[in-house]
N, C-alpha and C positions, 0 to 999 in steps of 0.2 A: 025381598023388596029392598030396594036400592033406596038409600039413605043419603042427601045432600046436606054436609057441615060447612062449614067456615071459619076456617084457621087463620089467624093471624101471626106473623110472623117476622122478626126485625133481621136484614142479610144487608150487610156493609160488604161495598164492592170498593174495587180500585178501578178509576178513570183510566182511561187509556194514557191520559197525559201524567198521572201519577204514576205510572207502572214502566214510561220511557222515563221519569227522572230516578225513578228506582232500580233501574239499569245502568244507566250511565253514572250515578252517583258511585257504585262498587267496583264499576271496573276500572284499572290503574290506570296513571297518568299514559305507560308506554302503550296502551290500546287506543287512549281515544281519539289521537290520531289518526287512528287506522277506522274508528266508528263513524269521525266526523268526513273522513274523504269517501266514505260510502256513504252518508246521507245527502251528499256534495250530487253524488254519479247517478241516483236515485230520484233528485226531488231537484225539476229546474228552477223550481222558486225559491231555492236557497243561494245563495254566493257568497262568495269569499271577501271579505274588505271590512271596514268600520263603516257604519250606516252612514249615509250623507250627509243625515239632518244633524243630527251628533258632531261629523267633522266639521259639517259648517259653527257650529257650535262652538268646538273648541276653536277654530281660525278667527272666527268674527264675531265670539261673543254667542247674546243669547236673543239676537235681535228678529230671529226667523220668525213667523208668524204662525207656520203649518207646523204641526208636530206629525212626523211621517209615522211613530208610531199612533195616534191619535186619526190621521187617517184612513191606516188602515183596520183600526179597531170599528171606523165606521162604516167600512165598508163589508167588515165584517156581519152589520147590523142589517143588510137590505135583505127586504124579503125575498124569498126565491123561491116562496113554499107552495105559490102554482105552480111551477115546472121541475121542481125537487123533489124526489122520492127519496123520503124522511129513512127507510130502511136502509137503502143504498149507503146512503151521507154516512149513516150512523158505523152501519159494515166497514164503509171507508174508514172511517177512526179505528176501529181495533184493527183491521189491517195495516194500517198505515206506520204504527205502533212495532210492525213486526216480528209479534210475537201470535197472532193470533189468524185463522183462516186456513185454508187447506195449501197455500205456499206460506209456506213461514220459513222466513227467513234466518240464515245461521248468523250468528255474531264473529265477526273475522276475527282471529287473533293470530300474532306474529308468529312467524314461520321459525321453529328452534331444531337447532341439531340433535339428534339422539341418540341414545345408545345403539340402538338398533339398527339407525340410517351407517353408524360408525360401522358397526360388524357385518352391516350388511356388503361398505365399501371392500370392507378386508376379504370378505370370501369371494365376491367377484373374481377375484386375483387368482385363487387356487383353482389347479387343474383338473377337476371332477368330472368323471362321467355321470350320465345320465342317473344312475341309482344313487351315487352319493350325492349330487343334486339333490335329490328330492330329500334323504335324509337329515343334510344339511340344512335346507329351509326347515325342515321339522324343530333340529335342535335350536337352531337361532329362536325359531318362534316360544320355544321353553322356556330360554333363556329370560331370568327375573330384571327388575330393576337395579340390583344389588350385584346385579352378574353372575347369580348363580342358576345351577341347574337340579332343580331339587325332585324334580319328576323324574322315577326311575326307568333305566334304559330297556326294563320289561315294556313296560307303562306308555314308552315313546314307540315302542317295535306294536303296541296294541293299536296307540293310535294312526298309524300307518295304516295297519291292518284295514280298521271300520274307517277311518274317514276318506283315504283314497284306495283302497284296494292292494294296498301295495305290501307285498311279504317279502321282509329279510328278518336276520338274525341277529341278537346281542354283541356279538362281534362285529360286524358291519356296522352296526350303531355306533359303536367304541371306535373304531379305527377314525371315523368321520369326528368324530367328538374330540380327540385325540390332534386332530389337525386345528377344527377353532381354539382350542384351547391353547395357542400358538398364537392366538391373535391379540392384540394389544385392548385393552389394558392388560397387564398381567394380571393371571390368575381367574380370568373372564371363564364362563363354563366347567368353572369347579362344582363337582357335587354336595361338598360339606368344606367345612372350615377348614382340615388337615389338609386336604389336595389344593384348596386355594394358596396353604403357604406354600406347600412345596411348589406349586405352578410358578409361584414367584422366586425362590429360592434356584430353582433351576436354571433360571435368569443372571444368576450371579457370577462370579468368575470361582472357577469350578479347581483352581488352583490356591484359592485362598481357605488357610484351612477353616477358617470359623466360619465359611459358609459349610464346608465340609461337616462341622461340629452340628451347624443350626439345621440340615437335612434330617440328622441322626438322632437329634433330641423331639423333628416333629414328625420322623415314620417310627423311632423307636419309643420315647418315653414321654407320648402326647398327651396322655390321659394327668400324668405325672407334671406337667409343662402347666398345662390349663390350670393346677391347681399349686401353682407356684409353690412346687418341693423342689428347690432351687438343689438343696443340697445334696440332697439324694441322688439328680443327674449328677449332678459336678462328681460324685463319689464312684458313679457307675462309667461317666467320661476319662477319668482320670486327669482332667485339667484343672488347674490353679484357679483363684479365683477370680485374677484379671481377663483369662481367657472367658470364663465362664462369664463376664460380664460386658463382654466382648456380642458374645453369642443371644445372649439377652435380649442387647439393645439390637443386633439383626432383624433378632423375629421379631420386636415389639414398631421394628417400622415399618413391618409391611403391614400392607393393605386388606383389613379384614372382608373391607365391600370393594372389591375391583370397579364394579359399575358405579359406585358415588362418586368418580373421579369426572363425572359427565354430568353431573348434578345429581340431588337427591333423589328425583324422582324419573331421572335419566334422561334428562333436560339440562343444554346450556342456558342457564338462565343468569339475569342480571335484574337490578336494582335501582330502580330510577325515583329519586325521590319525590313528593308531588310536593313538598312543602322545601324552604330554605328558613333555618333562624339563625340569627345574625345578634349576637351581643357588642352593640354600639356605647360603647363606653358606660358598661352597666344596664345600658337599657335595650332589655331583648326585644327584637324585632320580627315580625311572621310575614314571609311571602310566600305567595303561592306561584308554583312553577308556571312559566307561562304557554305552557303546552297545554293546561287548565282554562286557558280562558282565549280558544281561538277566534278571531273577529270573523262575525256570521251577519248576515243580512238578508232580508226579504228581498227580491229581484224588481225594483221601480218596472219596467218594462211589464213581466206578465200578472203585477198588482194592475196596472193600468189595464190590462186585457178585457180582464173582470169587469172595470165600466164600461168597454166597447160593447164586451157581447150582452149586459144587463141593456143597455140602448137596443139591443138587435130585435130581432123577431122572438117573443118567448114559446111560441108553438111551435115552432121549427124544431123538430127533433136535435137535428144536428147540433144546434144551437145549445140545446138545453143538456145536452152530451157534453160540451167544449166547457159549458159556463161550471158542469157538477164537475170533471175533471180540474179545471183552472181553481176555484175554491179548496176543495180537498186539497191541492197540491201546500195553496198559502196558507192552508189550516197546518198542513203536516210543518210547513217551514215554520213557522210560528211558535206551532207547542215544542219542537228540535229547538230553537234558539231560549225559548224558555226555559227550560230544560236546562241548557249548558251553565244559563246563567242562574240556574239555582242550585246548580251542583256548585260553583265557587263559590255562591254565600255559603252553602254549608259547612263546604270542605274549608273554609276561612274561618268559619264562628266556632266549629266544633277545634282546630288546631290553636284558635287562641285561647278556648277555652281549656286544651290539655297543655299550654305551652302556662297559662296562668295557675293552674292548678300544681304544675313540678317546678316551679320558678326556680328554688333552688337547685336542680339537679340540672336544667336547661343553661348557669349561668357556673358551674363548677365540673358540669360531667361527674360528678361522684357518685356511684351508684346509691351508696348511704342513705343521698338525699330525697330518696325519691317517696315518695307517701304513698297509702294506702289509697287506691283506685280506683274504683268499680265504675262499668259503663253508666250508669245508673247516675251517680256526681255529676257527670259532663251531660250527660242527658237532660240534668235537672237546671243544670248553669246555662245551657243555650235555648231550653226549653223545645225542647224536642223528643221524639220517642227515641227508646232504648231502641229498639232495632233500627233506626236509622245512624246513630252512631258508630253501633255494630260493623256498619257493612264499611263506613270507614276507614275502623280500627281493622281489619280484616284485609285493609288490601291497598293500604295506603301507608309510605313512610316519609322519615323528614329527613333533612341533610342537617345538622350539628357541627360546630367547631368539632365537636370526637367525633364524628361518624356519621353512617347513617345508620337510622335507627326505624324499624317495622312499628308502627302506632301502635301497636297490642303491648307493645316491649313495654310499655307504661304503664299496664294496666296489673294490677295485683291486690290480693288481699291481705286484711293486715292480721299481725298480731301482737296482741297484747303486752305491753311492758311492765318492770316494777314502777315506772314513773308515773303510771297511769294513760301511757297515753297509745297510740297505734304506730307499729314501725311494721312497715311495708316487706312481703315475703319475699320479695327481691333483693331488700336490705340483708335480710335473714340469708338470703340463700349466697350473698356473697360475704358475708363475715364465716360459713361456713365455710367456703372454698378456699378463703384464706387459711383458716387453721387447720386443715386437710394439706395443704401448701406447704406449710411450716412444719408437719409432725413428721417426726422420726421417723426414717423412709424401711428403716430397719424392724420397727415397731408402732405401725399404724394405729390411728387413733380409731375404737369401736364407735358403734353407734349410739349405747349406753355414755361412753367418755365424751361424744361431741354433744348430747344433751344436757352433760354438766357445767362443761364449758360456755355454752351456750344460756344456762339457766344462770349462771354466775356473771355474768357479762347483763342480765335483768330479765332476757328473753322465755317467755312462759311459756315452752317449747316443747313437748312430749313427742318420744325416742322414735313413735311409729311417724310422726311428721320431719324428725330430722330424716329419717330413712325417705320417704317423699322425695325432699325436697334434692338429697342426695341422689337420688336415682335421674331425677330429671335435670341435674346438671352433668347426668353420662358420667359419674363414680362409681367405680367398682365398689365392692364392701372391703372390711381392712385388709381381710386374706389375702385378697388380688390386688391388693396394694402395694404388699410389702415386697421391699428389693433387699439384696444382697449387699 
């Protein structure tokens, strides 16, 4: 026998108009360009210009009687709920929104060069028949973000096999692999570290002998190399120690990642700041880029529509078709201008509040200066949630008299002093790199030796957190430090 309960149950949703400002608030200044000329091509009740009522505003004052947005908030308000199907209206907001519906729409973002669009131009060019063709697109598509090729040439001859039917041999694979690996960057399509130098080293001039030396120390004594027994090649080379340090500095400037010369993640990418601070005779100033704050406006023309067809016949199908299209449109224009403009109060409150909080480090650039951070301070200063911060600090930077700088770059935690008070792990991690900087390049300072340093200097620093913070400034440990 079938049993009827009743659950009660408390589920917090997001608005559809909360969920486009939660998209446009993360994405960087260089998209939304590109977001707002596609809600431009989408929605004819949106246009481009400063509102009229506004212009007239700033030219004559504040003498206008109608507030345009005031009327169309009331127009917002007529009833239309005899000829409006409440499901429809409602379907049109989260569509509208697009993110939701069986077309959902993709978010455009700019068009970057790649690593791949690069090697793909290069092999164009070579003379391949029909089989190395197809091997060739094989290995390209192995090919990492880093430029290597780490999947074995069994492995690639496998995947030929099951995924197009196609059978050749290990040699076939190599001869083709053999030819990209000719193609620029150097070193592109190496399988391990050692073929990457030499890919690059083979590039050299084949007459000069310390590339001659730097060949021989990485087919013959790489194991020995990697674990800087400096002396021991020099002793198996038979060369002095200027040659030897000759050979050194060769290999220590090639390219361990060929493919990070196309960006990190094998993207040309750049960095457009969303924010400017400007220090005006002491007193720092915050702007917001102005590709933050495009001039948007409701279209006067089809607001006006909306009263013609509400005057018209409301049984008229057609009628009540033209009137739920024209609404949804000035709904959709509406919550988009909304939106924009709440994306620059926040991205304005949240940068003055991170620009008040480092005051000293925004007015000396010293790293020193910068204090202990957490999203959680700035959250609580402009009152607002942690994850809305979040998505700022994630993907938003500023432009500096030093630099520009990624909003996360300010964010750290602290540690403890003899003074009693918090110095920031970015403090820390740059008083480390100076006296890593400074030590004896002949006998590197340990991890033990920079926690004393470190501890005498006040910092309450234990040896597995110097090792941390070491690693995530890209330092080797003292071994792989040390030079001749």
């Amino acid at each position: 026998m079938q049993k009827l309960s009743l659950n009660q149950t408390l589920q917090q949703k997001l608005s559809p108009q909360q969920i486009q400002f939660i998209k446009l608030l993360q994405i960087p200044t260089a998209e939304l360009e590109t977001r707002v000329e596609e809600e431009l091509e989408i929605n004819p009740a949106l246009e481009e210009g400063m509102d009229e009522e506004l212009q007239n505003k700033d030219e004559y004052g504040d003498d206008n009687d109608d507030d345009y947005d005031d009327e169309y908030n009331q127009r917002d308000d007529i009833s239309l709920d005899d000829y409006l199907n409440q499901d429809e209206y409602a379907g049109y907001k989260m569509h509208s929104d697009g993110s939701f519906g069986e077309e959902e729409r993709e978010m455009p973002i700019a068009t970057l060069h790649t690593l791949h669009d690069a090697l793909m131009q290069q092999f164009g060019f070579l003379r391949l028949n029909d089989r190395q063709n197809i091997i060739g697109m094989q290995l390209l598509g192995s090919i990492e973000n880093d430029g290597y090729i780490r999947r074995s040439l069994q492995a690639i001859v496998h995947d030929l096999a099951f995924s197009q039917g196609f059978y050749c041999g290990i040699d076939e694979v190599e001869q083709v692999l053999k030819k990209i690996q000719t193609f620029d960057p150097p070193g592109i399509g190496a399988r391990n570290l050692q073929e990457c130098l030499l890919l690059q080293l083979d590039r050299k001039d084949p007459n000069d002998p310390n590339v001659t030396y730097a060949i021989k120390v990485i087919e013959d004594f790489f194991e020995e190399f990697s674990k800087k027994h400096y002396e021991k090649i020099q002793k198996r080379l038979g060369i002095n120690d200027h040659q030897m340090k000759c050979v050194i500095s060769l290999i220590t400037k090639l390219n361990p990642k060929p493919g990070s010369v196309e960006g990190e993640d094998g993207l040309a990418q750049y960095l457009l700041p969303d924010f400017w601070v400007n220090n005006n005779n002491g007193k720092l100033e915050v702007h917001l880029n102005a590709k933050n704050a495009p001039e948007l406006r409701i279209s006067r023309s089809f607001a006006e529509m909306l009263d013609t067809y509400d005057k018209s016949d409301k049984s008229n199908r057609h009628i009540r078709e033209t009137v739920t299209f024209v609404k949804q449109k000035l709904d959709a224009a509406k919550w988009f201008i909304d939106a924009i403009k709440q994306r620059q109060n926040t991205l304005q409150r949240t940068m003055d509040a991170i620009v008040n909080y480092q005051y000293e480090f925004f007015l000396e650039g010293d790293e020193a200066r910068l204090k202990p951070m957490i999203l959680k301070d700035i959250a609580t200063l402009i009152e607002m949630d942690v994850s809305t911060v979040s998505r700022v600090a994630n993907s938003k930077a500023v432009q500096t008299e030093f630099g520009v700088y990624p909003l996360k770059y300010f964010f750290s935690e602290g540690i403890s002093t003899d003074y009693g008070e918090d110095a920031s792990s970015r403090e820390v991690k740059s008083i480390l790199k100076e006296l890593i900087e400074n030590e004896a390049k002949g006998n590197p300072l340990s991890d033990d030796k920079l926690e004393k340093l470190l501890n005498e200097r006040g910092y309450n620093i234990a040896r597995r957190t110097v090792a941390k913070y070491r690693e995530q400034l890209n330092i080797p440990v003292a071994r792989l430090r040390k030079q001749l």
